[in-house]
C-alpha positions as CSV (number, residue, x, y, z in Angstrom):
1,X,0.3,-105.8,79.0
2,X,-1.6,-109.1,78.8
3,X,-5.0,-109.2,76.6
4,X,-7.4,-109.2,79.2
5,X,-10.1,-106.6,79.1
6,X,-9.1,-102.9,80.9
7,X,-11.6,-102.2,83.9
8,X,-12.2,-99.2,85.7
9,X,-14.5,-97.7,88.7
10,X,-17.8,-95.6,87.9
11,X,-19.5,-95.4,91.1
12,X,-19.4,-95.1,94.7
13,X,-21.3,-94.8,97.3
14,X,-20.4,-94.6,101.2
15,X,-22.4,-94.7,104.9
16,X,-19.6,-94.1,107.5
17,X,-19.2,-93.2,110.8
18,X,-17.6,-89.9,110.1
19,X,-20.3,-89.1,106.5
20,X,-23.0,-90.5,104.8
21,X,-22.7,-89.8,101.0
22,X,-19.5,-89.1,99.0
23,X,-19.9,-85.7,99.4
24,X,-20.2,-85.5,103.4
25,X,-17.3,-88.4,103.8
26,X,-14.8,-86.1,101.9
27,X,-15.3,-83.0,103.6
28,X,-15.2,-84.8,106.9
29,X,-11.6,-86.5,105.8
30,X,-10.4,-82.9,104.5
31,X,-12.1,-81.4,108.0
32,X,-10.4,-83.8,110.2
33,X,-13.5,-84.8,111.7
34,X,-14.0,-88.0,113.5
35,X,-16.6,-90.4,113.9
36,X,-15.4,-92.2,116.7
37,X,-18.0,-91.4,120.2
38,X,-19.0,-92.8,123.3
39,X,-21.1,-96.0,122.5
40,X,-24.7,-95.2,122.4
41,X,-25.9,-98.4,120.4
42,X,-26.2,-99.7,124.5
43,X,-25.3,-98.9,128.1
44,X,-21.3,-99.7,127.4
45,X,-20.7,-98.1,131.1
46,X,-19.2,-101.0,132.5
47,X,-17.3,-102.0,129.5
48,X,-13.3,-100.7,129.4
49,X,-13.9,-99.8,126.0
50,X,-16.8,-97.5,125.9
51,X,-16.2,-95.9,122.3
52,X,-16.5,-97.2,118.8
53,X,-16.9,-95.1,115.4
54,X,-21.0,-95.4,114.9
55,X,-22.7,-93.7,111.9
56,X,-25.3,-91.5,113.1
57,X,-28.2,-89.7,111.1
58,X,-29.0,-92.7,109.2
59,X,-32.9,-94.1,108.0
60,X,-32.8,-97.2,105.9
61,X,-36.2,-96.8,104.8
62,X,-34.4,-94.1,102.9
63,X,-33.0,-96.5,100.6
64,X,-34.5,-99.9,100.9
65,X,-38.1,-101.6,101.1
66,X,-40.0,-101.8,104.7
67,X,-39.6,-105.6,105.1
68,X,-35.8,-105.3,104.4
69,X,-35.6,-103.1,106.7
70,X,-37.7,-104.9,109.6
71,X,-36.3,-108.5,108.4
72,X,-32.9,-107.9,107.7
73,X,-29.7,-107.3,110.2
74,X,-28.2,-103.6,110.5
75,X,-25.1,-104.6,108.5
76,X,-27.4,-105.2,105.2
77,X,-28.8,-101.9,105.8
78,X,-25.8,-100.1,105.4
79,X,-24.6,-102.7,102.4
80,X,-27.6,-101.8,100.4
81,X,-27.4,-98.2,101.1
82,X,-24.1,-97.7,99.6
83,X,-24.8,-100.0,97.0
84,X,-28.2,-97.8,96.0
85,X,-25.9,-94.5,96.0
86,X,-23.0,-96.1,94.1
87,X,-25.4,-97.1,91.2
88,X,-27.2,-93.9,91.5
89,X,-23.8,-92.5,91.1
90,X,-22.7,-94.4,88.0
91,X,-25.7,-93.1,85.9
92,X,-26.4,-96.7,85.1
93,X,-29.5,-97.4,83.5
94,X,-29.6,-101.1,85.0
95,X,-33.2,-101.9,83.1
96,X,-31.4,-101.4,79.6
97,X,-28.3,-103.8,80.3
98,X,-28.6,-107.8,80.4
99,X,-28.9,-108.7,84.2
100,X,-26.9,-111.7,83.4
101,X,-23.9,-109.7,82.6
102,X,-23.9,-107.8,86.0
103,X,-22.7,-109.1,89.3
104,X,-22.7,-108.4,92.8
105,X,-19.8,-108.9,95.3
106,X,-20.0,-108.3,99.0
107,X,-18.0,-108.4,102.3
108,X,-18.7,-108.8,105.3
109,X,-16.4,-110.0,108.2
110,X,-19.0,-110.9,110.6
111,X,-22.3,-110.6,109.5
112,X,-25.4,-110.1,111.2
113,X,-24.0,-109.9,115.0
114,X,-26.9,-107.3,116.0
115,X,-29.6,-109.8,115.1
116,X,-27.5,-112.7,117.0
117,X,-27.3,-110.4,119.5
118,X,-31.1,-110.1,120.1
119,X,-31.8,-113.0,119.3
120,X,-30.0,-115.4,121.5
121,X,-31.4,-113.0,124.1
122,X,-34.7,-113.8,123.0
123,X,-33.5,-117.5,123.4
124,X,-32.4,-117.5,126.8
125,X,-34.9,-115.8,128.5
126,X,-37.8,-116.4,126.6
127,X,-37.7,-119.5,124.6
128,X,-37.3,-121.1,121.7
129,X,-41.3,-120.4,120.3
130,X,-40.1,-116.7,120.6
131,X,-37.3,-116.9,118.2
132,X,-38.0,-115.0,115.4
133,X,-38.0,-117.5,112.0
134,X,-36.2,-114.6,109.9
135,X,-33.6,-114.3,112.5
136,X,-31.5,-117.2,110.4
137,X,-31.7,-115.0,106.6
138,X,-31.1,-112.0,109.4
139,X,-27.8,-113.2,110.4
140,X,-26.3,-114.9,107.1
141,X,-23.3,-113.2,105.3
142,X,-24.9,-113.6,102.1
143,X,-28.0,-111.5,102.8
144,X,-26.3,-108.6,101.8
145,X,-25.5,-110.1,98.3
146,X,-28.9,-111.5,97.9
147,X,-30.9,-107.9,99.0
148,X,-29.0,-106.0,96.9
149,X,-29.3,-108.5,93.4
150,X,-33.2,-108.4,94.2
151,X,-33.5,-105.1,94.5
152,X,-31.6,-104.5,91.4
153,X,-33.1,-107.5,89.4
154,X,-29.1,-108.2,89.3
155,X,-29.3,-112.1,87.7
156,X,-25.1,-112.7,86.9
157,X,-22.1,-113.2,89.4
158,X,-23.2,-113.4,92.9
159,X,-20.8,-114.7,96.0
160,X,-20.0,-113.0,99.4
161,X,-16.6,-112.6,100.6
162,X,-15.3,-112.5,104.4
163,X,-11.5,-112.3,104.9
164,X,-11.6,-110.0,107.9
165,X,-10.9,-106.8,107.4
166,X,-9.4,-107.3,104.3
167,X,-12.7,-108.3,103.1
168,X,-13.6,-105.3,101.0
169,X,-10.3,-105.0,99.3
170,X,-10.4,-108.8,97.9
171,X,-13.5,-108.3,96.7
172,X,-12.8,-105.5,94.8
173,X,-10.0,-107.9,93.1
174,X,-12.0,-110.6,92.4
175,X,-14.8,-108.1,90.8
176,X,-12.1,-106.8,88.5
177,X,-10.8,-109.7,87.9
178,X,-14.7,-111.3,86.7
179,X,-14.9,-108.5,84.4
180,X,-11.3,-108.5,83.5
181,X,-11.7,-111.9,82.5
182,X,-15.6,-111.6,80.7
183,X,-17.5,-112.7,83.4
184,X,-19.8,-109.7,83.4
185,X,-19.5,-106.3,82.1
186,X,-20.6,-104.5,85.5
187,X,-19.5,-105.9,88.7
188,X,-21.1,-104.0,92.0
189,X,-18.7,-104.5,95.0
190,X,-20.5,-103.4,98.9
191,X,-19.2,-103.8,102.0
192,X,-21.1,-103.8,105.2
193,X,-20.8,-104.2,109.2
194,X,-22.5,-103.8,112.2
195,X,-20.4,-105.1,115.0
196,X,-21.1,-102.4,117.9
197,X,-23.3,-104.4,119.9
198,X,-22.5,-105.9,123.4
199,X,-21.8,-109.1,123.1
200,X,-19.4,-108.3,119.9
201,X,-17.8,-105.0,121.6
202,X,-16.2,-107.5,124.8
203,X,-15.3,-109.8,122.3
204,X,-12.9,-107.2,120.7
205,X,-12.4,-105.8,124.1
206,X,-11.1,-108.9,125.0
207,X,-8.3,-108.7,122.6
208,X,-6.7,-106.0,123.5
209,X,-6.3,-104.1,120.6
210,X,-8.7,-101.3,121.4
211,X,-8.3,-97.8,122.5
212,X,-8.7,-97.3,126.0
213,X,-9.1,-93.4,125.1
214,X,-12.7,-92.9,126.4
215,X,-12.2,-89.5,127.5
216,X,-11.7,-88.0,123.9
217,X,-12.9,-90.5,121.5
218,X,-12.3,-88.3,118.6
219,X,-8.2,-88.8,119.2
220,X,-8.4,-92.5,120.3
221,X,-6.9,-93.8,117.0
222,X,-3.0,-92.2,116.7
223,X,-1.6,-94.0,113.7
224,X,2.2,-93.8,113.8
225,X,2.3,-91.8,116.8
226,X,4.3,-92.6,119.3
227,X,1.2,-92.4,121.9
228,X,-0.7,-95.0,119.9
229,X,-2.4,-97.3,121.9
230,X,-4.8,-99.3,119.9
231,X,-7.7,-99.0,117.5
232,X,-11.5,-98.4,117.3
233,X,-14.1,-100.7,116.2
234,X,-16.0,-98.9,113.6
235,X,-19.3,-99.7,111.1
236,X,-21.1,-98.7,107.6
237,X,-20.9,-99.5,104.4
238,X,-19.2,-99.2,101.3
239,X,-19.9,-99.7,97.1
240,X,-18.2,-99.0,94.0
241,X,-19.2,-100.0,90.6
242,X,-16.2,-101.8,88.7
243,X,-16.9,-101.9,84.9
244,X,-15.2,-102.9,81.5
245,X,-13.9,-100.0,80.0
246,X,-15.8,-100.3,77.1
247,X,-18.8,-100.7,78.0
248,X,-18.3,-97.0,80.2
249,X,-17.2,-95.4,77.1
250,X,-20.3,-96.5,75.3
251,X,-22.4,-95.4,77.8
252,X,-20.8,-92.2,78.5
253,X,-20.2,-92.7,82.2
254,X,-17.6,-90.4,84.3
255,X,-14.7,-92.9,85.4
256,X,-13.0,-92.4,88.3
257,X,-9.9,-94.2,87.9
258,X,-8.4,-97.9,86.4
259,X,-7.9,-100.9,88.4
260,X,-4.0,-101.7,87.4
261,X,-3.0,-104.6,89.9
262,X,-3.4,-106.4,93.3
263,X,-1.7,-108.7,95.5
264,X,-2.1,-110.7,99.1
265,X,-0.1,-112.7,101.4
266,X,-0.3,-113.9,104.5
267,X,1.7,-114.7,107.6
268,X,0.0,-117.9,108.5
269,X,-0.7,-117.8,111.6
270,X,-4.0,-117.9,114.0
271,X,-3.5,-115.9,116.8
272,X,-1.8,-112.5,117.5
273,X,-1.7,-108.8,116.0
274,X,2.0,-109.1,114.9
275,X,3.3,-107.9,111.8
276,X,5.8,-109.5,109.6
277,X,7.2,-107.0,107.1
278,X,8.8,-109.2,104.7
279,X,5.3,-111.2,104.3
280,X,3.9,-107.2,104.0
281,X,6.8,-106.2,101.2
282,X,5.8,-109.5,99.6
283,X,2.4,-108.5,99.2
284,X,3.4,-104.9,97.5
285,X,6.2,-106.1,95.2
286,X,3.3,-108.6,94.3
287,X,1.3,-105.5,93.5
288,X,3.4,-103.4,91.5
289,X,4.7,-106.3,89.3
290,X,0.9,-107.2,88.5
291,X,0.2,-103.7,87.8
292,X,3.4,-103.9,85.6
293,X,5.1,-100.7,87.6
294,X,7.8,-99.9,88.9
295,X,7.8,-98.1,92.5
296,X,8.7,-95.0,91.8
297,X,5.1,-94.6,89.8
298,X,3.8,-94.5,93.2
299,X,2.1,-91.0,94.0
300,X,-0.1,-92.0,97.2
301,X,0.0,-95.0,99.6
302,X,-3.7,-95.3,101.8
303,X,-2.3,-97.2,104.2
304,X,-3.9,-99.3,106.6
305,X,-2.5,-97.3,109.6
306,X,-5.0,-98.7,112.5
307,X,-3.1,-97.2,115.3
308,X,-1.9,-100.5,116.5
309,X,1.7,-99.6,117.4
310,X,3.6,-102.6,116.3
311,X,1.3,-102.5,113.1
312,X,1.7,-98.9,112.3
313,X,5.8,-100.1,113.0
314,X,6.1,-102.8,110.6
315,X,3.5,-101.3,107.5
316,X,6.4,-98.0,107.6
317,X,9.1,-100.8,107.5
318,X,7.5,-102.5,104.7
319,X,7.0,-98.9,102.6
320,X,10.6,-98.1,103.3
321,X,11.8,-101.7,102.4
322,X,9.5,-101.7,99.2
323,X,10.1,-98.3,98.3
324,X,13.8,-97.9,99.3
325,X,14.3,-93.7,99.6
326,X,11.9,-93.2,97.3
327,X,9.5,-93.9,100.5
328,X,10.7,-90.6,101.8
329,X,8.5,-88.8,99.0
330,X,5.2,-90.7,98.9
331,X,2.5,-89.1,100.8
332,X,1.4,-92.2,103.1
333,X,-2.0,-91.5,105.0
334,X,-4.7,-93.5,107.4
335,X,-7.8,-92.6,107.3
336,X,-8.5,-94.7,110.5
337,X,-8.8,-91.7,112.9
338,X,-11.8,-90.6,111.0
339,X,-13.7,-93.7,110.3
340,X,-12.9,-96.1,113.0
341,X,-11.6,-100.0,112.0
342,X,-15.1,-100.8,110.3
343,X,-13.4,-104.1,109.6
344,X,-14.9,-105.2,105.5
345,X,-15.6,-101.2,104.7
346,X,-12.0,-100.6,105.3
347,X,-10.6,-101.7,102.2
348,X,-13.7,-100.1,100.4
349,X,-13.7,-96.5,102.3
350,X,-9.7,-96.5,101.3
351,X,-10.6,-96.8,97.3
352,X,-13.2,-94.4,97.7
353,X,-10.5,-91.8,99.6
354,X,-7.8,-92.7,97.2
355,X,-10.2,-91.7,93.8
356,X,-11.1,-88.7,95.3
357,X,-7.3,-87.8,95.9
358,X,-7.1,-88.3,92.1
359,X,-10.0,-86.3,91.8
360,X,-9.4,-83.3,93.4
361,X,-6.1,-83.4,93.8
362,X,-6.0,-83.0,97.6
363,X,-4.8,-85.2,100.0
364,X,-6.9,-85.7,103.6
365,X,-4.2,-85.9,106.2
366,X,-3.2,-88.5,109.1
367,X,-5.2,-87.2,112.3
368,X,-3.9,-87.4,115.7
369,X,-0.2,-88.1,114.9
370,X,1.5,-85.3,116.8
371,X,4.3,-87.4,118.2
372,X,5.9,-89.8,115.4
373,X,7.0,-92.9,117.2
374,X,10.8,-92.6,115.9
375,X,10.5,-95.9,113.9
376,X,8.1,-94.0,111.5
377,X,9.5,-91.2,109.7
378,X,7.7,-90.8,106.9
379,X,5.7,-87.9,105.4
380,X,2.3,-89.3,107.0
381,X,0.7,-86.0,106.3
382,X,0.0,-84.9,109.5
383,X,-3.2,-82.7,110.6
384,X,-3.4,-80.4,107.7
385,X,-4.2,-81.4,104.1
386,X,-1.8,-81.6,101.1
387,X,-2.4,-80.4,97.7
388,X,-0.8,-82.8,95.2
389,X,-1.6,-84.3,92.2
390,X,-1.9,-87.9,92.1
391,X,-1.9,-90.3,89.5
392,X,-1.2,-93.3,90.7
393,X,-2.3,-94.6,94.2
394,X,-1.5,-98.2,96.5
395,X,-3.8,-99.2,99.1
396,X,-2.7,-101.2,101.7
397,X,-5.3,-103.6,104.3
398,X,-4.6,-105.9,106.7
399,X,-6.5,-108.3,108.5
400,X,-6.1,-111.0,111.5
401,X,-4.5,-114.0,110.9
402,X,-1.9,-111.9,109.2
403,X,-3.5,-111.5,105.8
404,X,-1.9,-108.6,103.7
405,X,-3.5,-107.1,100.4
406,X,-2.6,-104.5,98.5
407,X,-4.8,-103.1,95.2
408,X,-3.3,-100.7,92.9
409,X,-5.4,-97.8,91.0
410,X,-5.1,-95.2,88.2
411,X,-6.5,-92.0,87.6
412,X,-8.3,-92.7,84.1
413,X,-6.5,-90.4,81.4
414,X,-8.0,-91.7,78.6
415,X,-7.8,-95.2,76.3
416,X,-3.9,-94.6,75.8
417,X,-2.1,-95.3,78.8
């Protein structure tokens, strides 16, 4: 163990397609409900794709001041939401601690596509006089991480990540590793898209890694099945509150679980969905020897499991590779089928799924994977959920361009390890 300060997670919060609030986001993950539907954000009739996993039976105004809410894009909205609920969560008193010692971290993979959306619209067929002049704060990837330090009076560490959908994950790691390293004592890390507009929806349709299952959206996304045939764009947000252990003991606050270790690597390449699995294993050996364990101290893997078939192919090949036949033990679930591929969330929603696993000591299980596609025979947990205790979990995200990271958590279980 080096001498660097331990860090752990004290909050979440959570607005996802399939449950808004910690409390509705587990039961839907236990429930094997989905939040993937027909598109309703617009008329998506003449689109091949016509479903995507959009969070319903959400108000910003619930969370966030008027002119935030009119000036700001859809994907700040839900950033700020789940920021407000993870604080809320963490019991922190944020007047009594320095603001210079608290940070904000955010991700975002795209930004504020609804607000380019209108906007260019507005352009084209009206002019430029009709362009609206906070259209440019509306559609910047940092406006997440500046809404949320004003409304929090949040004065230390302040940047905004976007490494696709890996974007959540790494900044979680680089939060830990600014109060790891005494940056700040309290690091909050949100995540946040809104990508289901038209313009953004054919750009991803044009890819061709989307379900074509409009009929029944709720099974569109089959990780590891054999019947997989792509994914589904998803949205929301997602926060946690990393802090110095410390500084949570003094204050008293419940602690979810220990960040031990992280890792990334990439394939390096532009274009393309493929997966290479020794790049993968590269990334998770990278993990457990940062975390300073061995693989066999592996309980849970959240895996990134998006349904893509080659993907969902080469992430088993990796865990078996890694994990040798110890593989054949760990509980590997996606949680994919439920929220959707929000893109920056991802990473965020899969920590959040992972501590409640330690929690409760129930597993959520793999939906829609009632035919394994023979080159994945794990235990992917299939339909029905698993009681098991779990005290150590690896999450697993990938992203285009071939970027791999992998994060490794602990249930806390006191100062001693």
């Amino acid at each position: 163990m080096d001498n660097h300060r331990r860090v752990v997670i004290t909050g979440m919060g959570v607005v996802a397609p399939n449950g808004i609030g910690i409390d509705n986001f587990w039961d839907s993950l236990i429930h094997t409900r989905s939040g993937v539907r027909r598109i309703t954000r617009f008329d998506a009739s003449s689109y091949p794709i016509q479903i995507a996993a959009e969070v319903t039976n959400f108000d910003p105004s619930d969370y966030m001041d008027a002119l935030i809410v009119k000036r700001l894009d859809r994907y700040v909205h839900y950033s700020l939401a789940s920021a407000s609920m993870a604080f809320e969560d963490s019991e922190l008193r944020i007047s009594n601690e320095d603001p210079y010692r608290l940070g904000v971290f955010t991700a975002t993979a795209i930004g504020g596509g609804e607000t380019i959306d209108i906007q260019h619209s507005i352009f084209v067929e009206k002019g430029l006089k009709r362009v609206s002049p906070f259209a440019l704060r509306g559609i910047s990837t940092h406006s997440a991480a500046a809404a949320i330090s004003n409304s929090f009076s949040i004065k230390g560490p302040n940047t905004t990540l976007s490494s696709g959908c890996n974007s959540g994950l790494d900044a979680s790691y680089l939060a830990y590793n600014a109060v790891r390293m005494r940056d700040a004592d309290v690091m909050l890390v949100a995540a946040g898209e809104a990508p289901i507009t038209p313009y953004i929806v054919a750009l991803f349709s044009s890819v061709g890694i989307l379900s074509k299952h409009n009929g029944d959206p709720k099974e569109a996304i089959k990780p590891y099945d054999k019947d997989a045939n792509g994914t589904a764009l998803g949205e929301g947000g997602g926060a946690i509150v990393i802090e110095e252990l410390g500084h949570a003991l003094n204050r008293g606050a419940k602690i979810y679980g220990e960040i031990l270790g992280y890792s990334s690597a990439n394939e390096a390449f532009i274009f393309g969905t493929q997966t290479d699995a020794e790049t993968m294993a590269k990334a998770f050996r990278g993990a457990l020897e940062n975390a300073h364990i061995g693989p066999t101290d592996i309980d849970y893997i959240n895996a990134h499991g998006n349904g893509i078939q080659n993907y969902d192919i080469g992430e088993t090949e990796t865990i078996k590779n890694v994990f040798g036949e110890y593989a054949y033990h760990i509980p590997v679930t996606s949680i994919k089928p439920n929220t959707g591929q929000s893109l920056s969330p991802t990473g965020v929603y899969q920590v959040i799924t992972a501590l409640l696993v330690m929690k409760n000591g129930v597993i959520p299980p793999t939906m829609n994977h009632k035919n394994p596609a023979p080159q994945c025979d794990l235990n992917y947990v299939p339909n029905h959920p698993l009681e098991k205790k779990v005290n150590m979990a690896l999450i697993n995200a990938h992203g285009f361009g071939g970027i791999h990271t992998v994060l490794i958590i602990k249930k806390f279980d006191g100062v001693k390890f």
